[in-house]
C-alpha positions in Angstrom: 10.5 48.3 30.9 12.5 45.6 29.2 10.5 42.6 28.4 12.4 39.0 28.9 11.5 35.7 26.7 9.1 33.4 28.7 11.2 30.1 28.4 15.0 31.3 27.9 14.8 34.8 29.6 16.6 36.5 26.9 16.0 40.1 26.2 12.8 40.7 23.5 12.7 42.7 20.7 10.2 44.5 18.4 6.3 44.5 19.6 5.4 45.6 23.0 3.0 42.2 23.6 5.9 39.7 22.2 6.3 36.9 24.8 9.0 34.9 23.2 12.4 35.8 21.7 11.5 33.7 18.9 9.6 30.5 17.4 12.0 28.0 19.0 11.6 29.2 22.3 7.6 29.6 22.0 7.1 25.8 20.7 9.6 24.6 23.3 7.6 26.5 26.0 3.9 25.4 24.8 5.4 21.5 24.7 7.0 21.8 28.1 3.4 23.3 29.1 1.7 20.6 27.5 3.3 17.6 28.1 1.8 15.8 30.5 -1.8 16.2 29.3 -0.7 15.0 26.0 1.0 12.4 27.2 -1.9 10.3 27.8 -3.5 11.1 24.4 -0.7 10.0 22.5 -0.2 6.8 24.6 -4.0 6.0 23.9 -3.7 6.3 20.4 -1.0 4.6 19.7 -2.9 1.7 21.4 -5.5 2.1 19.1 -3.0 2.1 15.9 -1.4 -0.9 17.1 -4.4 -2.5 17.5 -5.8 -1.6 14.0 -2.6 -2.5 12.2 -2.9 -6.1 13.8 -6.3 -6.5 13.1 -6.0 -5.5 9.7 -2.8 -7.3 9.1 -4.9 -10.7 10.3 -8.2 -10.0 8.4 -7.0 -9.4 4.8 -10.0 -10.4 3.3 -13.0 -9.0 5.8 -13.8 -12.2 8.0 -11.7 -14.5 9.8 -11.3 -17.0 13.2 -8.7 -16.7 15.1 -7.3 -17.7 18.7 -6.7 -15.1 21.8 -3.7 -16.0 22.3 -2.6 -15.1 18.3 -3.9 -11.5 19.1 -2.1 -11.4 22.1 1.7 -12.6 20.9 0.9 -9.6 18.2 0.7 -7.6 21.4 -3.2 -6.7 20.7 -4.3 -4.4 24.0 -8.4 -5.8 24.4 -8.8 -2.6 26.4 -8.6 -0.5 24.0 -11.1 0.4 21.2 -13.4 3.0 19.7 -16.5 1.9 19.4 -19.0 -1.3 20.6 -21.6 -2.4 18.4 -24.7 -5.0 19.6 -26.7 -6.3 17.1 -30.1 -7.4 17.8 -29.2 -11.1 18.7 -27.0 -10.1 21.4 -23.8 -10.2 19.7 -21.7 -7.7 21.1 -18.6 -6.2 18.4 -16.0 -4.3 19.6 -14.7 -2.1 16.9 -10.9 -0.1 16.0 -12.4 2.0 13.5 -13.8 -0.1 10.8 -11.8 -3.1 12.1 -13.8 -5.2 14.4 -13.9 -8.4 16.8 -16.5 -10.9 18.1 -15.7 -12.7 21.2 -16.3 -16.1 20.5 -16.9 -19.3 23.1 -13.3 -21.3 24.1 -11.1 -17.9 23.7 -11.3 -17.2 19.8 -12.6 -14.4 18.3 -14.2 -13.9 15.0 -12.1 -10.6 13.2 -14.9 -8.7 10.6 -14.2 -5.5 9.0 -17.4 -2.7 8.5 -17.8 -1.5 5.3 
């Protein structure tokens, strides 16, 4: 019985449990077959990078003040984080990796980075 490659539907050759006609055909497949699960994956995280590269491009030095609507015109997503932190006060930090933000009262936030 002749054996036929899973995405192109080519003829396979050599072992008898081969589903692909070659390594093209096999990655193509496995991405087609995975697409849309990865798709939302790769949208979160390239929140999250684009949300650390502007915090960290704002807070050079480790602490800083600055205005919502600065964070926003950088196009900073406040939905999207990895991690909260509330310290014993009450203060609740939300955190991109080691890069992290303090609401603060009349819409500005204080930027700290965890070291």
């Amino acid at each position: 019985m002749e054996k036929t490659c899973l995405e192109c539907g080519e003829k396979i050759v050599g072992r008898t449990d081969k589903k692909f006609c070659s390594d093209y055909c096999r990655n193509a497949y496995n991405n087609n077959l995975n697409k849309d699960s990865k798709n939302l994956v790769r949208n979160v995280n390239n929140q999250l990078r684009k949300n650390y590269r502007i915090l960290e491009e704002l807070n050079p030095d480790g602490k800083i003040r600055i205005s919502k609507l600065k964070l926003a015109a950088k196009g900073f997503n406040f939905d999207y984080f990895t991690s909260i932190y509330t310290t014993k006060t009450g203060n609740t930090y939300y955190f991109v990796y080691d890069q992290g933000y303090l609401p603060l009262e009349g819409d500005s936030y204080a930027l700290v980075k965890r070291i």
